[in-house]
C-alpha positions in Angstrom: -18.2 -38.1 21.4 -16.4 -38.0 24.8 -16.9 -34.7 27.1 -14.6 -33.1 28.6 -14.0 -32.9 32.1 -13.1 -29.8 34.3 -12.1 -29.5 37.5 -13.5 -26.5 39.3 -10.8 -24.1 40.6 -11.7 -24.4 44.3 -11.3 -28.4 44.2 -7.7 -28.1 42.1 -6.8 -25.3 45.4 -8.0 -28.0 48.0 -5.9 -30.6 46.5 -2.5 -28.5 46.3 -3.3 -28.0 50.3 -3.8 -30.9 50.5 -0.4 -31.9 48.9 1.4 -29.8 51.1 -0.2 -31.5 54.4 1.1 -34.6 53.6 4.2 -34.3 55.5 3.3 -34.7 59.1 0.6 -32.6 58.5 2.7 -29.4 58.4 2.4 -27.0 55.4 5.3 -25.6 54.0 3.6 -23.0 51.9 5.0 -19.3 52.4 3.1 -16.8 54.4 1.8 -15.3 50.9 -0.6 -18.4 50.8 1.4 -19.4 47.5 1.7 -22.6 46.7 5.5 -22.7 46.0 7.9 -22.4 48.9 10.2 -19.1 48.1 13.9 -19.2 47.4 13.6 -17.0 50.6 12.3 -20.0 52.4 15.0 -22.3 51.2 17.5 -20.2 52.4 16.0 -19.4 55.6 15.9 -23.1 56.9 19.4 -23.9 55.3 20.9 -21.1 56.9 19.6 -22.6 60.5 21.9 -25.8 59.9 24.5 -25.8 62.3 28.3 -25.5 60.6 30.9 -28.2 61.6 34.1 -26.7 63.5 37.4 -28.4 63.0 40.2 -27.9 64.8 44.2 -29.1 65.3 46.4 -29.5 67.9 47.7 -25.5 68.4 45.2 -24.4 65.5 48.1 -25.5 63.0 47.5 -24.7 59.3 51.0 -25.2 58.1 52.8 -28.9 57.3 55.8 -29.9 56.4 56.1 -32.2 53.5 56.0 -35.8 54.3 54.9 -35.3 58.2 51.1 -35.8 59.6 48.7 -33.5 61.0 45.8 -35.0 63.3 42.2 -32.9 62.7 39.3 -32.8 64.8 35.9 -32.2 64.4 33.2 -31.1 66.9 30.8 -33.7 65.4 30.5 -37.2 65.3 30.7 -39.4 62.2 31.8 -36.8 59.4 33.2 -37.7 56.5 36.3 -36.3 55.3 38.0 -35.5 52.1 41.0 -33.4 50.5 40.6 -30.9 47.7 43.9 -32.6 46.3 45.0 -36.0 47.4 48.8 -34.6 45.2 49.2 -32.0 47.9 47.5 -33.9 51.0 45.5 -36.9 51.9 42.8 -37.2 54.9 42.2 -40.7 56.4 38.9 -41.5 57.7 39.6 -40.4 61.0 40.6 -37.3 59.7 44.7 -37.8 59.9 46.4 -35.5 56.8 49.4 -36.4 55.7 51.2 -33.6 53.2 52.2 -35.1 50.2 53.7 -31.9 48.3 54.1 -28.5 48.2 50.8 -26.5 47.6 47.5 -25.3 49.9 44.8 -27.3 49.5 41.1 -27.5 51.4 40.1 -30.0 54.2 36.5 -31.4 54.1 34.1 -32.7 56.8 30.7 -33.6 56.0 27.6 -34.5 58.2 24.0 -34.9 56.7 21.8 -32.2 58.5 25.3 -29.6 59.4 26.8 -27.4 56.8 30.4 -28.6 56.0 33.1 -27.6 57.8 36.4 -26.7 55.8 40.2 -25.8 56.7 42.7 -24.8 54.3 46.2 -26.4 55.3 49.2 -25.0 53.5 51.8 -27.8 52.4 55.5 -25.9 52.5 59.1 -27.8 52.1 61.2 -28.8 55.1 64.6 -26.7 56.1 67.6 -27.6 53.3 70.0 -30.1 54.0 72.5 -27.0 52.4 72.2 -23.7 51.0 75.0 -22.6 48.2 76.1 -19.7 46.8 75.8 -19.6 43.2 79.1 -17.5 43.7 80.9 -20.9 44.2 80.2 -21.9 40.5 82.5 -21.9 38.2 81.7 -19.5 35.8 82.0 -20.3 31.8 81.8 -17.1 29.3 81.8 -18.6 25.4 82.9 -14.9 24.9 84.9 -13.9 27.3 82.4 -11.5 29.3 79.3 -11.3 31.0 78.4 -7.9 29.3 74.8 -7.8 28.2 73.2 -4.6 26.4 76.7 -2.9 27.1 76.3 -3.3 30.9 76.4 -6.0 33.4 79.5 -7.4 36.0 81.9 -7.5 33.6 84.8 -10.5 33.8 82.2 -12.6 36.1 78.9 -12.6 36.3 78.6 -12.0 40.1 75.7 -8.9 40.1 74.7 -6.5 42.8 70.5 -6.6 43.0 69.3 -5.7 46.6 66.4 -8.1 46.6 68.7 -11.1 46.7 70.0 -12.5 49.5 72.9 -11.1 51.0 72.4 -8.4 47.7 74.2 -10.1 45.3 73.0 -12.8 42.2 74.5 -14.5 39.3 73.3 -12.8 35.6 74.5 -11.9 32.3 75.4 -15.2 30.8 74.7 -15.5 27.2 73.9 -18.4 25.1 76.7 -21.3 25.5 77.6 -20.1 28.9 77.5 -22.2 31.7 77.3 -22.1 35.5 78.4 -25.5 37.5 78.6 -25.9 41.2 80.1 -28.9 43.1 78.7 -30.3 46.1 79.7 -32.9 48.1 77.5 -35.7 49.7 78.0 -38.1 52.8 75.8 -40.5 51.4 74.1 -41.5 48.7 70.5 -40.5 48.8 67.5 -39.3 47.1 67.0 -35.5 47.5 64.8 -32.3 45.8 67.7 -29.5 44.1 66.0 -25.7 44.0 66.8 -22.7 43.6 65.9 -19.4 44.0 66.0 -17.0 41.3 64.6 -13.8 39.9 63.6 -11.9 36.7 61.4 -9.3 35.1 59.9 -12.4 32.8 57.9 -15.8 33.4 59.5 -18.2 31.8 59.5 -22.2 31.3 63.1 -23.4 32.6 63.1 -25.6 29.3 63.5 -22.9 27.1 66.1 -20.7 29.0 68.6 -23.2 30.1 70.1 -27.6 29.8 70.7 -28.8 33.2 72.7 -31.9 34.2 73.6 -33.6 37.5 76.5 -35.9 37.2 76.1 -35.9 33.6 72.6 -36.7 33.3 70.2 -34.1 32.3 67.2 -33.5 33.8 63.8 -33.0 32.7 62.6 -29.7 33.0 59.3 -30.1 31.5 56.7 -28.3 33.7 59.7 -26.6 35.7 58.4 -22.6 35.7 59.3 -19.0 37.1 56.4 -16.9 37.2 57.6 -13.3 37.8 55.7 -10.9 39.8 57.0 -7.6 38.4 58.1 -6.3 35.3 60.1 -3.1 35.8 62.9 -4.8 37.9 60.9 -4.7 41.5 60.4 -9.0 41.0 61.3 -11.0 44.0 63.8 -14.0 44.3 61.7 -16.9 44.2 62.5 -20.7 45.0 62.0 -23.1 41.6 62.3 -26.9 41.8 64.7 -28.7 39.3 63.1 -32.0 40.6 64.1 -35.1 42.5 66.9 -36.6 41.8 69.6 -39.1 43.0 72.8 -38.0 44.8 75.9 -40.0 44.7 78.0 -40.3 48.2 80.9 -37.9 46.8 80.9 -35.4 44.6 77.5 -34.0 42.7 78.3 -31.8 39.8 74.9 -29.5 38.8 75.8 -28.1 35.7 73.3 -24.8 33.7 74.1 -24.5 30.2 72.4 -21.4 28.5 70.3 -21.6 25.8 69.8 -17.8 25.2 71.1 -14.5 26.6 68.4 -13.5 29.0 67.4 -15.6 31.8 66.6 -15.0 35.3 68.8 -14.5 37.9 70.3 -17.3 40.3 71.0 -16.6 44.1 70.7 -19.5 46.2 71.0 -23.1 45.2 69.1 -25.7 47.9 69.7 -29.2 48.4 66.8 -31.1 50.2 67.8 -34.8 51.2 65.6 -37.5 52.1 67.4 -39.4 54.2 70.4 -38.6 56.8 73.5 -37.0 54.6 75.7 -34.0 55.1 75.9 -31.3 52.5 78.8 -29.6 51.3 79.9 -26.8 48.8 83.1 -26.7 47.0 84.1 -23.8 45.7 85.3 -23.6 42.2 89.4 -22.5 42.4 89.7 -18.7 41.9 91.0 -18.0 38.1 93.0 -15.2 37.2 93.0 -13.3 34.0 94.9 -13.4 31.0 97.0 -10.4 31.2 97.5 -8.0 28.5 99.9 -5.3 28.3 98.7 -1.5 28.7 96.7 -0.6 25.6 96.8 -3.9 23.9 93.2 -4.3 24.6 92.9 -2.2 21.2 94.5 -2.6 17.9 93.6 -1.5 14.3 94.6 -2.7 11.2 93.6 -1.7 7.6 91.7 -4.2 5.3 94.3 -6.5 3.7 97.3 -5.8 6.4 98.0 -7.9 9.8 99.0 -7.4 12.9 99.8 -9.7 15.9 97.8 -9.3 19.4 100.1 -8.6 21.8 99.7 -11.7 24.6 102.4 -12.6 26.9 100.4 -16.1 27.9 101.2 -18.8 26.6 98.4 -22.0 25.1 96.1 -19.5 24.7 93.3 -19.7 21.8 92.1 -17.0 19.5 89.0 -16.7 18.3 87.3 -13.6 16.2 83.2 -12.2 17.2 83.1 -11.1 13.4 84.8 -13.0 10.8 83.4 -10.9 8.1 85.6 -8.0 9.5 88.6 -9.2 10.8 90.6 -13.1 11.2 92.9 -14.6 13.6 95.0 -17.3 13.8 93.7 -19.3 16.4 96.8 -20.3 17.8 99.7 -16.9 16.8 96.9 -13.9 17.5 97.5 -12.7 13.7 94.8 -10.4 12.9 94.1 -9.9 9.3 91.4 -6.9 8.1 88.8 -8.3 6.1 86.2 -5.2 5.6 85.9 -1.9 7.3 84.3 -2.3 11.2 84.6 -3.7 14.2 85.4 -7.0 15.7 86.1 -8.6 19.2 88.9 -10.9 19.6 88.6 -13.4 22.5 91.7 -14.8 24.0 90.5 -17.5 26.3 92.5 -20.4 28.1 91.6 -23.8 30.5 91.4 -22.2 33.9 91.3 -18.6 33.1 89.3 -15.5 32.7 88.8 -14.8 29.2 90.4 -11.5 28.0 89.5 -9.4 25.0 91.2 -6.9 22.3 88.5 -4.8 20.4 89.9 -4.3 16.6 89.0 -1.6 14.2 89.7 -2.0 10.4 89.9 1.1 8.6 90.3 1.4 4.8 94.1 1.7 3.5 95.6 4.7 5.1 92.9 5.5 7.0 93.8 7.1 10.9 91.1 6.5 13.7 92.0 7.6 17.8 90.0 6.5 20.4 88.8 9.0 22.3 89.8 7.1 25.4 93.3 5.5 23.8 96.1 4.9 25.7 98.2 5.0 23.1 99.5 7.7 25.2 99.1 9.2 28.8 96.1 10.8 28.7 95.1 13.4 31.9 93.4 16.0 33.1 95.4 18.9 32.8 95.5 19.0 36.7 96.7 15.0 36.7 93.6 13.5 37.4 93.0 10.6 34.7 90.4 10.9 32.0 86.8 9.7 33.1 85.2 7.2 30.5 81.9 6.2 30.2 81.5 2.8 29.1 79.1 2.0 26.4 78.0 1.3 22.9 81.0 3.4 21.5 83.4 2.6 18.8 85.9 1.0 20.8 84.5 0.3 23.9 84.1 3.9 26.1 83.0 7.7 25.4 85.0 10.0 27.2 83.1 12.5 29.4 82.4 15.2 31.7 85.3 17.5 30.8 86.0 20.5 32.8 87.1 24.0 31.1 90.5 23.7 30.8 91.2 20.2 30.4 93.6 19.2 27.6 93.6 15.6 25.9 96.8 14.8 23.8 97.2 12.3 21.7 100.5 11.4 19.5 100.0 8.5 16.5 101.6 7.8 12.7 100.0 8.1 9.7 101.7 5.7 6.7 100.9 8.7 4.4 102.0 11.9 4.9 99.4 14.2 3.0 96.2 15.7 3.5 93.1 14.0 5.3 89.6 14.7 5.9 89.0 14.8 9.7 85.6 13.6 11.4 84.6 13.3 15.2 82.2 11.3 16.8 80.5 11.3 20.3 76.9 12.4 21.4 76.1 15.4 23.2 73.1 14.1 25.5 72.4 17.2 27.4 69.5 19.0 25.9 70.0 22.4 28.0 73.9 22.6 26.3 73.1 22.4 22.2 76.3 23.3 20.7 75.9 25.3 18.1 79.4 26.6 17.3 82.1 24.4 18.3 84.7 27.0 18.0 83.6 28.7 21.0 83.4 25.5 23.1 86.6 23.6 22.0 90.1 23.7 20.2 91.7 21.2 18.4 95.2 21.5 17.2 97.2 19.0 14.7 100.9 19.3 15.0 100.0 23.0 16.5 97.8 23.9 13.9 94.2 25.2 14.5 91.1 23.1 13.1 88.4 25.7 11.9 85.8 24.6 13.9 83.8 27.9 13.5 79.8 27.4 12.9 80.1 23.8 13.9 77.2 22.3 15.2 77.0 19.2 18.0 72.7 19.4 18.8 71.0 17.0 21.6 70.4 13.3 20.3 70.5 9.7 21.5 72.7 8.3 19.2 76.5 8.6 17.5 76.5 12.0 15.7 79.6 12.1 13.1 80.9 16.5 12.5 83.2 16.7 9.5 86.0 19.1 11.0 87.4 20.2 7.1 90.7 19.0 5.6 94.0 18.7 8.2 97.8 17.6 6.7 99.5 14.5 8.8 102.8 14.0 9.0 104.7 10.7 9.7 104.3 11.1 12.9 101.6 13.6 14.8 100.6 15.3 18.1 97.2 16.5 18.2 95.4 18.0 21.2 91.8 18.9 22.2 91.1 21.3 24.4 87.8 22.3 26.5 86.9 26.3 26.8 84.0 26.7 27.2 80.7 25.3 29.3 78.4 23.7 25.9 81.2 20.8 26.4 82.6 21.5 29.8 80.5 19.6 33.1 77.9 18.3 30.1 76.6 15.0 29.2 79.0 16.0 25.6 81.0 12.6 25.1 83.9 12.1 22.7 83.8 8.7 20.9 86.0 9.0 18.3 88.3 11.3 16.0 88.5 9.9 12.5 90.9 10.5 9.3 90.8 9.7 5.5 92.7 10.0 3.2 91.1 13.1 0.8 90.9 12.4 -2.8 
């Protein structure tokens, strides 16, 4: 049977002093008399290491891409390295060379000093050019640049004060297309930016197609991150990539994939080699011209009616089949179903122009609020105010003072009786009409409307008021007059005054 041996606790306490004499004879034990050196210990006598200092010629920390940027340290033999050789490299010496856009950390390393480390910040060189995106030429599918019932309008040039000089490009919808012509000295290899803004992040893949010279480009990785999302964002500068430029003219084309994208204000050309930059600014294109009032026209379901264009080659194209046809080529309009529907008239070289059609059942009367069917003024001369928005053809009239009288004179193909309906909104909740009659008169070939007990309350939205029964002659005059404040200096808007035949 074997014994068991112990050692005594004041031999076992010898030999761990022992241990800890071994180096040099000094014991590294804490004051405590513990055996174990403290994490305090360990970070006392790392803390008494000396840190390496580096320096650059006038304390730079900035670099341009592609130039050099000697570093110096205050110790011999250190070793250097880069946080990311993409961004910049180090040579043994300590010699960085930028490489791309980006910060990244510098390294020196001694054994027995704590490492030194400077953070250089890679940025782009001045452009070769800066272009105004205003010098595209601007491509509508529909005709406008109107998105969510606001927006520039004919072009898509928009005032936003955070870009430069306070103006952007925006609005395009899906199928638009934005292309700017540049011309080069030489040909040469250069980076194409630009600087844009929005209230969204987005990939560049999935907003827009890009082309130079016919080739498109790969956007994969291409991204706008947005820093605000109420409409305070800044205009930031997004790389489309390297490319090749051909000595003459460049043609950078954006084709829209979807309505909302962000912004474009400045487009940058960055060439790597000797070259002269210059814009060329697409020709100035006028509009199609329509005559007064032909921008609206309504038809029943079943009849025609011809848009009334004075251009000539022009091409007609309908928003809403469903509700009303053209004739690509005459401007024929034929009613399908009751609605409404946006013709485009568009032409090579030319600003799109547009007539909004309403189709109305058989015999069926609707006035624009806004028509100008007729001359329609304040009764002191000043022209009728209207509010552009989602209305039923195009504009609310609004802000109407006591007093003013709106006249309006149209046919009917039926003489007879008709049920009459108005729409508008009254968006002022301090003036809830709650008997039209003492706020308004409306008289059909001089005959009152009852309007007494008529009610027009607050809401966001199109409210319809069925105004009774009213006779129509062949031809009519019918006025509506403002006396009293529930519709005078209000947010009351008048949309639309609607009759049908009565049964």
């Amino acid at each position: 049977m074997k014994k068991k041996f112990v050692l005594p606790l004041a031999a076992l306490g010898l030999m761990v002093a022992l241990a800890g004499c071994q180096d040099g004879g000094t014991n590294t034990s804490a004051a405590s008399g513990s055996g174990t050196p403290t994490s305090g210990s360990v970070a006392a006598s790392s803390s008494k290491m000396e840190q390496i200092k580096i320096t650059s010629a006038n304390n730079a920390k900035t670099m341009v891409i592609g130039t050099t940027l000697q570093l110096q340290a205050d110790k011999d033999g250190v070793t250097w390295s880069t946080a990311n050789a993409d961004i910049a490299t180090v040579s043994t010496s300590g010699l960085v060379e930028a490489k791309a856009l980006g910060s990244v950390k510098i390294t020196a390393k001694k054994e027995g000093f704590k490492d030194g480390t400077i953070t250089i910040e890679v940025t782009r060189p001045a452009p070769t050019a800066k272009i105004d995106w205003k010098d595209a030429d601007h491509y509508s599918v529909d005709g406008s640049y109107t998105r969510s019932n606001r927006g520039p309008g004919d072009t898509p040039v928009y005032s936003k004060s955070q870009a430069d000089g306070g103006e952007c490009i925006g609005y395009q919808g899906t199928g638009d297309k934005e292309t700017l012509t540049f011309t080069s000295t030489a040909a040469v290899a250069a980076e194409l930016t630009s600087s844009m803004g929005s209230n969204n992040s987005v990939n560049l893949a999935d907003v827009w197609k890009i082309k130079l010279n016919g080739t498109e480009l790969n956007l994969a990785g291409k991204r706008y991150e947005s820093d605000d999302s109420s409409g305070n964002y800044t205009f930031q500068e997004v790389s489309f990539g390297d490319v090749n430029l051909i000595q003459g003219d460049n043609v950078f084309e954006i084709e829209y994939l979807v309505d909302d994208s962000p912004y474009l204000d400045n487009f940058y050309v960055y060439a790597k080699a000797a070259t002269t930059i210059t814009s060329k600014p697409a020709a100035e294109k006028q509009k199609i011209a329509l005559p007064e009032g032909a921008d609206k026209l309504t038809v029943a379901i079943g009849a025609t009616a011809t848009i009334n264009c004075t251009e000539t080659g022009v091409k007609y194209t309908s928003s809403n089949t469903d509700i009303a046809t053209v004739d690509e080529n005459t401007g024929v309009v034929t009613g399908v179903a009751k609605g409404s529907a946006t013709i485009t008239i568009s032409k090579d070289g030319m600003i799109p122009n547009r007539v909004t059609v309403t189709v109305t059942n058989p015999s069926e009367v609707i006035i624009e609020a806004e028509s100008e069917s007729t001359l329609v003024e304040y009764t002191d001369g000043a022209t009728v105010p209207s509010y552009k928005t989602s209305s039923s053809g195009g504009a609310y009239v609004r802000v109407l003072p006591t007093g003013t009288t709106l006249t309006y004179t149209f046919p009917a193909a039926n003489a007879g009786n008709y049920n009459l309906t108005m729409t508008g909104r009254n968006f002022s909740r301090d003036h809830e009409i709650t008997d039209l009659s003492q706020d308004a008169e409306i008289k059909i070939n001089g005959t009152a409307v009852n309007l007494a007990g008529k009610a027009w309350a607050y809401a966001t939205s199109n409210q319809s008021l069925d105004l009774g029964t009213v006779t129509l002659a062949a031809s009519n005059t019918m006025t509506f007059k403002v006396i009293g404040a529930e519709v005078a200096d209000t947010n009351f808007m008048l949309d639309s005054f609607i009759f049908t035949p009565a049964a």
